[in-house]
C-alpha positions as CSV (number, residue, x, y, z in Angstrom):
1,X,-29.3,-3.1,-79.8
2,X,-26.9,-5.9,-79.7
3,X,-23.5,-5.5,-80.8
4,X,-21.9,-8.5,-82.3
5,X,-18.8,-6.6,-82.9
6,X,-18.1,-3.7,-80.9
7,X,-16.6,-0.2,-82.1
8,X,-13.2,0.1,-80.6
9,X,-14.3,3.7,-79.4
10,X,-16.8,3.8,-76.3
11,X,-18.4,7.3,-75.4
12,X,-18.6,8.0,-71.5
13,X,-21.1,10.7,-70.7
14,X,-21.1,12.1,-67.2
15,X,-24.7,14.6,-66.6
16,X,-23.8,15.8,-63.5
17,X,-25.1,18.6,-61.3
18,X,-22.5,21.0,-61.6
19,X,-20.2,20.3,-64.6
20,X,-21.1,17.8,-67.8
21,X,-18.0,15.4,-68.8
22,X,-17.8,13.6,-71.9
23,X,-14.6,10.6,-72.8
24,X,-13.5,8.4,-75.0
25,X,-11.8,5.2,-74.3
26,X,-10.4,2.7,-76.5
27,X,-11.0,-1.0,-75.7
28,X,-7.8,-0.9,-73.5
29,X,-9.5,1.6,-71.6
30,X,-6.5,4.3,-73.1
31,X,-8.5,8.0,-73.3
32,X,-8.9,9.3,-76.5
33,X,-10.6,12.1,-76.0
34,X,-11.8,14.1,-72.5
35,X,-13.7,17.6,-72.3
36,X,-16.3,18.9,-69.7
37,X,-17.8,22.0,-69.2
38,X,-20.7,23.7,-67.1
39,X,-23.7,22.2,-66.6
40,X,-26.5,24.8,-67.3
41,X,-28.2,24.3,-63.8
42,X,-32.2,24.4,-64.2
43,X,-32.4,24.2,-67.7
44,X,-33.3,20.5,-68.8
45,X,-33.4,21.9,-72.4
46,X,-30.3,23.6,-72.1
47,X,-28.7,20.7,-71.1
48,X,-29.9,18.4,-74.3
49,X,-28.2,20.8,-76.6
50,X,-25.0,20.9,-74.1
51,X,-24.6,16.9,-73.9
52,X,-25.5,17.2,-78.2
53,X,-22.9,19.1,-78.2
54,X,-19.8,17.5,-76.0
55,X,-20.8,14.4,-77.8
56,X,-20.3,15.8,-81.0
57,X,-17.3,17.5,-80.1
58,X,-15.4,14.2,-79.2
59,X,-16.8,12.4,-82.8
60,X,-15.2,15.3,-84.5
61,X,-11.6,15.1,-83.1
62,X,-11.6,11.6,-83.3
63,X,-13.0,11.1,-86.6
64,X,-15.9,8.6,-86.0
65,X,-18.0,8.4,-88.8
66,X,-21.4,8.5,-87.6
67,X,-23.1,6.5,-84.2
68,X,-22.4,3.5,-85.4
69,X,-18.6,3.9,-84.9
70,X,-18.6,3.9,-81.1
71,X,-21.1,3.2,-78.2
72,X,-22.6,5.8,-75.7
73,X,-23.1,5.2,-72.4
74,X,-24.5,8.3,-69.4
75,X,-24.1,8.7,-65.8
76,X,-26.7,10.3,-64.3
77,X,-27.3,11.3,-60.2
78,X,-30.6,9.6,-60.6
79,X,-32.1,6.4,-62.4
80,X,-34.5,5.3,-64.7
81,X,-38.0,4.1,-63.5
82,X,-38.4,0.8,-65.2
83,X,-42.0,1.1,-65.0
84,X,-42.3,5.3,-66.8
85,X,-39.0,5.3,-68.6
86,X,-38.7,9.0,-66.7
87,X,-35.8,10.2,-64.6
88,X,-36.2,9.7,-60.9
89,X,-34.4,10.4,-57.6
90,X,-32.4,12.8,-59.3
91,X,-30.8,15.8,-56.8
92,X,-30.5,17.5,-59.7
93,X,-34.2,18.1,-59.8
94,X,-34.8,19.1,-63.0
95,X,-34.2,15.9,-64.4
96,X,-36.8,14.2,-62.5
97,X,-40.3,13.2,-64.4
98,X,-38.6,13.7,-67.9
99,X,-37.9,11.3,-70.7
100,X,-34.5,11.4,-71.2
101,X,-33.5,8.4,-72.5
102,X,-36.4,8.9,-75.3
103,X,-34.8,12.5,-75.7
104,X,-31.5,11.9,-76.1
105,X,-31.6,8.7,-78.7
106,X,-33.6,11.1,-80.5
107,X,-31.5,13.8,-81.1
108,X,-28.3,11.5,-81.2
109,X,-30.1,9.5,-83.3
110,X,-28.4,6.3,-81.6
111,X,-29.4,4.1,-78.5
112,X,-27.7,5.0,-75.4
113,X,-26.9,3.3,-71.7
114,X,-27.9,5.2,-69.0
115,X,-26.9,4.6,-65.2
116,X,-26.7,6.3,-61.7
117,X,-23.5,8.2,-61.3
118,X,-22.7,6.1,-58.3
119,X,-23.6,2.8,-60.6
120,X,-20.8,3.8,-62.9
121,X,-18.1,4.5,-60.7
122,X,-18.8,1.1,-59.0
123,X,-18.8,-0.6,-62.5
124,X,-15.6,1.7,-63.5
125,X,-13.4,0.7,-60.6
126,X,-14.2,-3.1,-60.8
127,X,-13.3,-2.8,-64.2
128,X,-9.9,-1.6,-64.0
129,X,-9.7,0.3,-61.1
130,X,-9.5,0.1,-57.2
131,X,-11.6,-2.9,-57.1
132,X,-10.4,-4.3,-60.4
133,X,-11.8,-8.2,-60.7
134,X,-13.8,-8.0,-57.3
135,X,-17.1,-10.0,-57.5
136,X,-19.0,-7.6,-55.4
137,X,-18.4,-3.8,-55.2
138,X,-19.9,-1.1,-53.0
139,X,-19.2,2.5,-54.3
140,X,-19.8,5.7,-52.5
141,X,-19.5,8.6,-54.0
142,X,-18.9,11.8,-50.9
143,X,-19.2,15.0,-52.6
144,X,-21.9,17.9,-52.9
145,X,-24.4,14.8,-51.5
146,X,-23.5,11.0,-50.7
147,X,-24.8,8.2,-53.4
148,X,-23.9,4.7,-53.1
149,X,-23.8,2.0,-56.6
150,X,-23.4,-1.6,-56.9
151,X,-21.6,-3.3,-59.5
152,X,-21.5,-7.4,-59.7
153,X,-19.3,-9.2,-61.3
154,X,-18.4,-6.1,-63.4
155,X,-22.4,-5.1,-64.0
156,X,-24.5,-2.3,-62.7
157,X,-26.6,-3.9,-60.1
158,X,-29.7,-1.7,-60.6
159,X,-32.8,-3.9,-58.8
160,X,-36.0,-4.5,-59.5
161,X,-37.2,-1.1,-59.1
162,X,-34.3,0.6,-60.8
163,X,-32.8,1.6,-57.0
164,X,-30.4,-0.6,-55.8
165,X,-28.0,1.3,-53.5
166,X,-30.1,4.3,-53.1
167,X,-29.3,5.3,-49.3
168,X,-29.5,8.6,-49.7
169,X,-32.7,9.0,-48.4
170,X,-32.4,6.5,-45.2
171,X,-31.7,8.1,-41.6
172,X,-28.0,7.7,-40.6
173,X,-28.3,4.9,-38.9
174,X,-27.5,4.3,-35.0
175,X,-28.0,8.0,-34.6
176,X,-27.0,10.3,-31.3
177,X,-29.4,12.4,-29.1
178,X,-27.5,15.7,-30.7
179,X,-27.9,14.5,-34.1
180,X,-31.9,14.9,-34.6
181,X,-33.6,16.4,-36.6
182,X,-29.9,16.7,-38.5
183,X,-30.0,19.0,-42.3
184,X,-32.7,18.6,-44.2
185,X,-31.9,16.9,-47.7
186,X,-33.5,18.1,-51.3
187,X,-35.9,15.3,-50.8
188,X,-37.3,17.0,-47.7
189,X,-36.0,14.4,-45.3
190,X,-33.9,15.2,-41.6
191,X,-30.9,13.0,-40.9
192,X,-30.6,11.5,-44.5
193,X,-27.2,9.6,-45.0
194,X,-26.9,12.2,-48.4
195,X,-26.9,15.1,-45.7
196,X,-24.8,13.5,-42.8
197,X,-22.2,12.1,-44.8
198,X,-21.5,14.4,-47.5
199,X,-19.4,17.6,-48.1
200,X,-22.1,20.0,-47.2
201,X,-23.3,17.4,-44.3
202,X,-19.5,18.3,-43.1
203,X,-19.8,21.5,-43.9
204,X,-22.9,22.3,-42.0
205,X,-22.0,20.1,-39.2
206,X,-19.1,22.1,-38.7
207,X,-20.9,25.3,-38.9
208,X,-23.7,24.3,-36.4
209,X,-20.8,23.4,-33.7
210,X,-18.5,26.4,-34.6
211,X,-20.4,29.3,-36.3
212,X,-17.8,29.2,-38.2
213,X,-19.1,28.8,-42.4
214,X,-15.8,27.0,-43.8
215,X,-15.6,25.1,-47.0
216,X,-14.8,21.0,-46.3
217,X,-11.7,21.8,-48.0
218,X,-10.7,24.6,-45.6
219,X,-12.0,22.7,-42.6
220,X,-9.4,19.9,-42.9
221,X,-6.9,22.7,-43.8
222,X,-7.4,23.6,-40.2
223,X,-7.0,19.9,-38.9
224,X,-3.7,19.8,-40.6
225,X,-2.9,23.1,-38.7
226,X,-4.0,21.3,-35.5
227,X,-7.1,22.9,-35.4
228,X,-9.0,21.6,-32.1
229,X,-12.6,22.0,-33.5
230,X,-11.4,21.0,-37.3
231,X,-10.6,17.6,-35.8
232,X,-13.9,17.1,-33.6
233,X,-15.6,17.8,-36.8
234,X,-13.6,15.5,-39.0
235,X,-14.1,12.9,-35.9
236,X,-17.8,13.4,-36.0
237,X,-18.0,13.1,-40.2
238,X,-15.7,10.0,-40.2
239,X,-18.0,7.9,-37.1
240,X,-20.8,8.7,-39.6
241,X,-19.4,7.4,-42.4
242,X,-18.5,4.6,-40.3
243,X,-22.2,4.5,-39.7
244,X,-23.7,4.3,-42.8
245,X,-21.3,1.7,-44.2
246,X,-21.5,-0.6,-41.6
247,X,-25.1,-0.6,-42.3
248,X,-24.5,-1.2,-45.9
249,X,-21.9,-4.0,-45.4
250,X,-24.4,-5.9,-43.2
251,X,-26.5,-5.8,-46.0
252,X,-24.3,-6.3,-49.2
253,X,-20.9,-7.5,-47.3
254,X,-19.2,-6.9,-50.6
255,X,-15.8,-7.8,-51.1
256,X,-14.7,-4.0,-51.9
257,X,-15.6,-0.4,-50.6
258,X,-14.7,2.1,-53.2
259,X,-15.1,5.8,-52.1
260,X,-15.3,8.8,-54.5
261,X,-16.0,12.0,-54.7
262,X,-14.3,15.1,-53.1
263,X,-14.4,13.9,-49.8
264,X,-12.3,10.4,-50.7
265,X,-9.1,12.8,-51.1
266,X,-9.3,13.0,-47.2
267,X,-6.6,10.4,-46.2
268,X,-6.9,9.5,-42.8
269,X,-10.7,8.0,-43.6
270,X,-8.8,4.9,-45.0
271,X,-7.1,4.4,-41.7
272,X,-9.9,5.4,-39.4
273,X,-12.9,3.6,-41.1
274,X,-12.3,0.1,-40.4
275,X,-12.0,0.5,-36.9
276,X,-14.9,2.7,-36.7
277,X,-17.2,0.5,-38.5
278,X,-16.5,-3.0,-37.0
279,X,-18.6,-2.4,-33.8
280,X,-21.4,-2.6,-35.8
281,X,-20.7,-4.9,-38.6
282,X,-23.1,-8.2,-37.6
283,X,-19.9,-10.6,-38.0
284,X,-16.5,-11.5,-35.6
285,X,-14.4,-9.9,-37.6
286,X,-14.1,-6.9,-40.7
287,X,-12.2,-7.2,-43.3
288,X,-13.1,-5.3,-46.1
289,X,-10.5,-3.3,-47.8
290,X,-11.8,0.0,-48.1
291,X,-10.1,2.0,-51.0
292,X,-9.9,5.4,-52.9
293,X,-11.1,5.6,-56.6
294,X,-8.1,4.7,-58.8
295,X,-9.5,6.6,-61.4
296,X,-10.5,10.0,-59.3
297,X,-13.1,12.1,-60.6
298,X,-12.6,10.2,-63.8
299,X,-14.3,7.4,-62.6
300,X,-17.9,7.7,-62.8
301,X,-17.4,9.1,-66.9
302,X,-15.3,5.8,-67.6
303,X,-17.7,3.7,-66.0
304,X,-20.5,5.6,-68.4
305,X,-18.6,4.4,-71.3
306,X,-18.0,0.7,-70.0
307,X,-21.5,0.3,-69.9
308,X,-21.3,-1.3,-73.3
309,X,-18.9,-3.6,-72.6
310,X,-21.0,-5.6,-70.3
């Protein structure tokens, strides 16, 4: 579909693994209109008539008149094979091996965009966010797992193969004696970046060194207190980090790091990282601005609806 004239209203959809987002944004990038609710885990059915139903929910209140009077656009935490049409690499495994762009133009009766989660937050924060204007982005989104996206020039950089930016599944790289085998990931994998840098990476770190089974929330609740083991753990989680995007830098070298996800609201990763990751970037000097999502969770639903505008 090629819009010659766009609708002033663009639809953001955001399909994730524990709650389902949908926003509206005017042109300006002003929200209109914002609701989420649970995701009904398992259940790829159940989740058709959910994402039906959020999308119709934000055409009522604002009065659009029917799919042609705004554009849709979806996050996923997966991508579309170019070669099947189906959802792969999805954590949220149900997705996988279904048609769901084919099944969701259908019963919207309207084409839609669909992009990795990670894609869309890189694409929203380029836009007009933390990275606003950059040529080259790298986003990372830390949470429940650890996905990376590319946006270029203010596109998803998707790849040949539909998985540009897909480190989840690669070893941590430079790893220590004491961190084989490391947690085992959903795709069956030891070590996996989407393990050792996420929140339940942290979290199980911390609970193989400790015993102690603590939230990531409530383990940097003990730093702050001056917790001794807290801060070894945060230590440990942020030379990781370091890790991985150091290996992603000499690869990319974009011109901005954008971190999301739960874990960004940890401050002190915007002082340490730099420091941490220049040993091993292939260059005499680092000096990539590493930054929080402007937008916070909002991010990777915004970037769902800019999809249209590019």
């Amino acid at each position: 579909m090629t819009l010659t004239s766009p609708p002033p209203v663009r639809l953001g959809f955001d399909w994730g693994g524990t709650k389902m987002e949908v926003i509206a944004l005017n042109t300006a990038g002003d929200t209109l209109f914002r609701e989420r609710c649970a995701t009904p885990r398992g259940d790829y059915e159940g989740c058709l008539t959910r994402a039906v139903e959020l999308v119709s929910r934000a055409e009522t209140a604002l009065g659009l008149d029917g799919p042609g009077a705004s554009t849709l656009g979806f996050g996923i935490p997966g991508s579309i094979s170019p070669r099947t049409g189906l959802v792969k690499n999805a954590n949220s495994v149900w997705l996988n091996g279904q048609p769901l762009k084919t099944d969701l133009e259908a019963r919207l009766d309207r084409p839609v965009r669909i992009e990795n989660d990670a894609n869309c937050l890189a694409v929203s924060e380029a836009t007009d966010g933390a990275a606003a204007g950059a040529p080259v982005v790298l986003a990372v989104i830390a949470g429940t797992g650890c996905g990376t996206g590319i946006a270029i020039d203010g596109k998803a950089h998707r790849g040949a193969n539909g998985i540009a930016g897909e480190w989840g599944a690669i070893a941590l790289p430079w790893r220590r004696i004491d961190e084989f085998p490391g947690p085992e990931s959903w795709t069956g994998h030891s070590g996996a970046i989407d393990q050792w840098c996420s929140g339940s990476g942290f979290e199980w770190d911390h609970a193989q060194r400790t015993g102690e089974h603590l939230s990531a929330r409530d383990i940097m609740a003990r730093r702050a207190a001056g917790d001794h083991a807290a801060e070894l753990s945060y230590r440990r989680h942020a030379d990781r980090l370091a890790r991985a995007l150091a290996m992603a830098t000499n690869i990319l070298d974009p011109d901005v790091i954008v971190l999301g996800g739960g874990l960004s609201n940890i401050d002190d990763l915007y002082k340490d990282l730099p420091g941490l990751m220049a040993p091993y970037v292939m260059s005499d000097h680092f000096e990539t601005p590493i930054r929080k999502a402007r937008h916070g969770d909002s991010s990777g639903v915004r970037g769902a609806a800019w999809l249209w505008g590019q």
